[in-house]
Phi, psi and omega in degrees: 000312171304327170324289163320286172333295133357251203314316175299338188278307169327307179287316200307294165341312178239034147237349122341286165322283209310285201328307179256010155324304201284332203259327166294310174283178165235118198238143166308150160307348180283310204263320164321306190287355199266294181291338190285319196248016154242355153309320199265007159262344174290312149338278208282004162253332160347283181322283181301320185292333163279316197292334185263024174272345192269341216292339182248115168307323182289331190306324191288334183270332193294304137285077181290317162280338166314335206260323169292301148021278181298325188277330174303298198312283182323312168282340152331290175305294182276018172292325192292317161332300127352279215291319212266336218237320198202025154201032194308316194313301204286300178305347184298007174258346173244114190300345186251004143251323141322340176313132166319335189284351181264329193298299195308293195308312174305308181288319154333279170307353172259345193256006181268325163310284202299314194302308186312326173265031167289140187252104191233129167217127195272132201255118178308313180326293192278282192243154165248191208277354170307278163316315166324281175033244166314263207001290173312340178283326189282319189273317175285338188286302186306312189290347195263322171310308140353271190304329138344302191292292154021137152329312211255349181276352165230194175280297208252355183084161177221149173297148183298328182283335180310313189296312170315309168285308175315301191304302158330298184327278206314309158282010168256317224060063183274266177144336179309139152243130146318335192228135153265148189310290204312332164252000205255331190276183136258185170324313166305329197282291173003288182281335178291350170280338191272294178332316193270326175291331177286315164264009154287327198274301173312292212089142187319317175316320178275339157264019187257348198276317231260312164311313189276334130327296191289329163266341166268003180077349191191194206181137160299154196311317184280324178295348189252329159317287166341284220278337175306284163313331175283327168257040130065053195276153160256317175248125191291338185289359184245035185296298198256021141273022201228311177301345198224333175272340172305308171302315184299308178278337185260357147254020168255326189280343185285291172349313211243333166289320220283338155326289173275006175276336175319302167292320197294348171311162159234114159303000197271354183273008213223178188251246160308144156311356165286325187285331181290300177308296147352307191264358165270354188272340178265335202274322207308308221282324175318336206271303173291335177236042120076026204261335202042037179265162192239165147262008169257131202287346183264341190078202167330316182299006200293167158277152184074011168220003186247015161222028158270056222291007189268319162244031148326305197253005148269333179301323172271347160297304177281334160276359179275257178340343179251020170247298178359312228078130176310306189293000192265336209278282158007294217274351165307285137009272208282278213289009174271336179261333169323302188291347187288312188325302185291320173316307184263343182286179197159161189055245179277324196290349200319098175307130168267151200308156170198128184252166192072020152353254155319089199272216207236016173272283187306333132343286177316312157358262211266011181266340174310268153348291175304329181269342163297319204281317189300298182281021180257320173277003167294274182323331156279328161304337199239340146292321180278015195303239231287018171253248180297343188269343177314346162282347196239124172278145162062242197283334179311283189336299184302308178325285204280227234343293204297331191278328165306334194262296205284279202333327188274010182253072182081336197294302189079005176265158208213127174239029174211164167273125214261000180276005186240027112354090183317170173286333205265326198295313161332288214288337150333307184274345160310303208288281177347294215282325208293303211295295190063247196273194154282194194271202198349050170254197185276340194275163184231237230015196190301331179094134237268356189244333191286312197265330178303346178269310160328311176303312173283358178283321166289013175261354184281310177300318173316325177264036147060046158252151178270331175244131174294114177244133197195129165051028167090031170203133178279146174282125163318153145340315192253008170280282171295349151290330183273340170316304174285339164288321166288332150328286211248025149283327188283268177327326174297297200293312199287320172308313195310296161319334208254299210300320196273347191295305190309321186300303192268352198222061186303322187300295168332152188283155170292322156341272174310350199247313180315309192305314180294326181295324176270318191315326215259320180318245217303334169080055136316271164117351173291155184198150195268015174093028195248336166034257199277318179292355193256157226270169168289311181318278163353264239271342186246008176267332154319287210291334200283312168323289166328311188272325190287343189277353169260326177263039168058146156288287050111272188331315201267347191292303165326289152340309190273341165235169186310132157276151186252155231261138169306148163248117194302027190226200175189133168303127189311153181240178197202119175260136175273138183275124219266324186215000000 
């Protein structure tokens, strides 16, 4: 039976490849029928390799959803059986069941199966969850360069640094570009971008921990250690009920912007409804995780998208939420069914009060944010009247300010030209990209808890306090030290960034160079228009910024060192004079 397994998995493997060889290349009729009848051994062992996981009966009770899982899959499969080996004929008037692509999507879905049932187990020994990390970041950026690179994945074909960046781009969720997407990829290259962007945005980990949960009912005790750490779990038993409302909510919120952006479109900008649909399903997934990539060569700003302000505030809806955080976005949720709970109750049935609802990360939070987003959009509003905002009237006016002050905190999309930007407005927008999301969201810069805790440590210190205190709690210790470490780990890679981009690319203004520089740190994707334009040495002090700004700086100085053992003693202590 492991034999079976074995083999299904391997073939699974190497229908993968082919699809996309078949899908990268341009193939003879010959190697076309060649990859077309070994998707369906791929298939057909699939099949049998699932059907004997049922034979021990208990599996099907143990696992109840894998097992609806497998029989939709199985049957699924043999519908693709059905239409295309022995009744094609009949189907051939419908372009939309002959497609290769249900073909494609099914050996996909077998090798997700077979990967999934795998007994993988991550040893702390070897890597700890730091390193898991990088690694996994590191390993989808080089495959997305790779696949990028494919024939069929650009018009004119690209260079490894092009690719090499684009892909960064994409798995940070930046947005800076080198190329423009909308003429330079094709569809294909598209979706491989949307793809990279959509697991830069998750991380791979999560959906590979979360998947091999759901079809095995568990995981072992060190994988749940692991995964505990990396999404910052306080109880390993809720690892992957923590693993699962992060899916549930980020394809249910995609699901539902790529919906209303869909409506909120006019068709007449579009060639077909494939195209309308493409481009809400791409803007949708860009949007919650924060990537600011377009499928418009202007991006928003494009005509016939900068004065669509209905859809403009989904747009600002849906990356203001894919910036939240996941654990901020649960606990929203849950004191919103609290309050629903409470509302509706009575009599006996009668909820009783329970506090810290609403706990005090989410507090901090969303008080952050909200006070970031109202004075930024004062301030943008009243500095741009009469520059970039002079096209737009009334509620125009309000729409595109409030989407000017919120994109820099990581969204990166753009519904002005942002190189015709007064100076204090720049420099606003430098500071907004420096702070950027919340913590465990798609977003990056120091993150919106990093400066609340800064800010109140200086008022504790101005009242002579020894401790930070807010809302009846103290903030912990090892909280405002990783807090200050990331200040000023962040300034460092960005000075660091400012100085060789000022070095190898002297002609650029310090301005543009500052901006990009912080723009690529916080995984923005805004830009003062120098891009493309910038020398390779450049393009490759970006992709390295982009990567310490999506996995921390903070993340990889942990990686490179040991942790060490607590020592049952202490040093006598001394205060240093700081001023």
């Amino acid at each position: 039976m492991k034999a079976i397994h074995k083999i299904a998995f391997w073939t699974s493997v190497f229908g993968v490849i082919l699809s996309i060889i078949d899908f990268g290349f341009t193939q003879s009729e010959f190697s076309k029928q060649l990859i077309y009848y070994f998707y369906f051994l791929v298939l057909t062992i699939g099949v049998i390799s699932t059907s004997f996981r049922y034979i021990n009966k208990v599996s099907i009770i143990r696992i109840k959803k894998a097992f609806a899982f497998d029989l939709l899959s199985i049957l699924f499969t043999l519908l693709i059986f059905y239409i295309h080996l022995f009744n094609r004929q009949t189907y051939s008037e419908d372009p939309i069941l002959t497609q290769t692509i249900w073909i494609k999507l099914t050996v996909l879905l077998s090798f997700i199966r077979e990967f999934s049932s795998l007994k993988i187990n991550y040893k702390r020994t070897v890597l700890n969850p730091a390193q898991l990390f990088i690694a996994s970041f590191l390993i989808i950026i080089l495959t997305g360069a790779l696949l990028l690179m494919l024939p069929n994945a650009t018009n004119t074909g690209i260079s490894f640094t092009n690719a090499l960046f684009t892909s960064t781009s994409a798995v940070c969720v930046t947005g800076l570009i080198v190329v423009d997407t909308s003429s330079y990829f094709t569809e294909f290259g598209q979706v491989i971008i949307l793809v990279l962007i959509q697991i830069g945005g998750l991380g791979i980990l999560t959906f590979a921990s979360y998947f091999g949960y759901f079809f095995k009912g568990g995981s072992s005790y060190e994988n749940q250690l692991v995964f505990s750490d990396m999404i910052n779990s306080k109880k390993i038993g809720e690892v992957f009920s923590i693993l699962k409302y992060i899916l549930l909510i980020t394809f249910g919120i995609e699901f539902f912007a790529a919906l209303l952006i869909f409506l909120s479109l006019d068709s007449q900008y579009f060639t077909s409804l494939y195209d309308q649909l493409f481009f809400s399903i791409f803007h949708s997934i860009s949007a919650f995780c924060n990537a600011g990539f377009s499928t418009m060569k202007n991006g928003l700003y494009e005509d016939g998208l900068r004065f669509n302000y209905f859809l403009q505030i989904i747009i600002i809806l849906t990356f203001v939420l894919g910036g939240l955080g996941f654990p901020i976005t649960v606990n929203i949720l849950k004191y919103i069914k609290y309050r629903i709970r409470k509302l509706l109750s009575f009599g006996k049935n009668k909820i009783g009060y329970r506090p810290w609802a609403l706990n005090l990360n989410s507090r901090i939070t969303l008080i952050t944010t909200i006070s970031l987003s109202v004075v930024a959009f004062l301030a943008f509003y009243t500095m741009e009247y009469n520059n970039t905002l002079s096209d737009h009237q009334g509620i125009g006016k309000v729409v595109t300010a409030l989407f000017g002050a919120t994109t820099p905190r990581t969204a990166g999309f753009n519904t002005i030209d942002f190189s015709t930007m007064l100076f204090p407005t720049t420099i606003l927008i430098i500071f907004l990209m420096w702070i950027g999301a919340s913590p465990s969201s798609t977003g990056g810069g120091i993150k919106t808890s990093t400066l609340a805790i800064a800010t109140l440590n200086i008022l504790s210190l101005a009242k002579g306090k020894s401790r930070i205190e807010v809302f009846k709690r103290e903030i912990a210790e090892i909280s405002v030290r990783r807090a200050f470490a990331i200040i000023f780990l962040s300034l460092l890679v960005i000075g660091f960034g400012v100085v060789l981009l000022s070095t190898f690319d002297s002609e650029k203004d310090l301005t543009s160079i500052a901006f990009e520089c912080v723009s690529a740190y916080s995984t923005v994707g805004l830009s003062l228009g120098i891009t493309g334009s910038l020398s390779h040495a450049s393009k490759f002090v970006l992709i390295g910024i982009m990567f310490i700004g999506r996995v921390s700086m903070l993340t990889i100085v942990i990686a490179i060192f040991k942790k060490i053992k607590h020592q049952n003693y202490r040093y006598p202590t001394e205060e240093i004079t700081i001023n």
